[in-house]
C-alpha positions, -999 to +999 in steps of 0.1 A: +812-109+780+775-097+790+743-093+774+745-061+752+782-066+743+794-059+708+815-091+698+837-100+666+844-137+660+883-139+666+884-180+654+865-214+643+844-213+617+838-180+603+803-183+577+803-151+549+773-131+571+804-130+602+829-120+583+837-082+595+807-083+611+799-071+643+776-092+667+754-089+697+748-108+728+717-121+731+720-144+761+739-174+777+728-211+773+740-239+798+736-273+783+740-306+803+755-336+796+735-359+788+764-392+775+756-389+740+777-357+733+802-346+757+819-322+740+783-299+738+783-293+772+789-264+790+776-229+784+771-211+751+762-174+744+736-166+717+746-144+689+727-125+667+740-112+633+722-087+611+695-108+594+701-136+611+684-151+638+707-161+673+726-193+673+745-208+699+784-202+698+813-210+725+823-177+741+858-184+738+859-176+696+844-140+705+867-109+711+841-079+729+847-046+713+825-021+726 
């Protein structure tokens, strides 16, 4: 997965606006631990739906299709 890529969410929680929807890579963010919440660390890519704005997601629930 790279900046640019086409993605589809493949698992998690899937909201109505991701349903059958395509995606697109916006970025990558790295977040540290900082004790209070483990399990948000490591690094994220930013997704942007159609008329949404990007939010963070774990790469792992996206399948790349272009």
């Amino acid at each position: 997965m790279k900046v640019g890529d086409l993605v589809r969410k493949r698992w998690g929680r899937i909201e109505p606006h991701e349903q059958g929807t395509v995606g697109l890579v916006m970025g990558f963010v790295s977040v540290a631990n900082d004790g209070a919440f483990p399990m948000l660390t490591g690094q994220w890519a930013l997704i942007m739906y159609p008329g949404h704005r990007p939010c963070r997601y774990r790469k792992q629930e996206f399948k790349v299709i272009n």
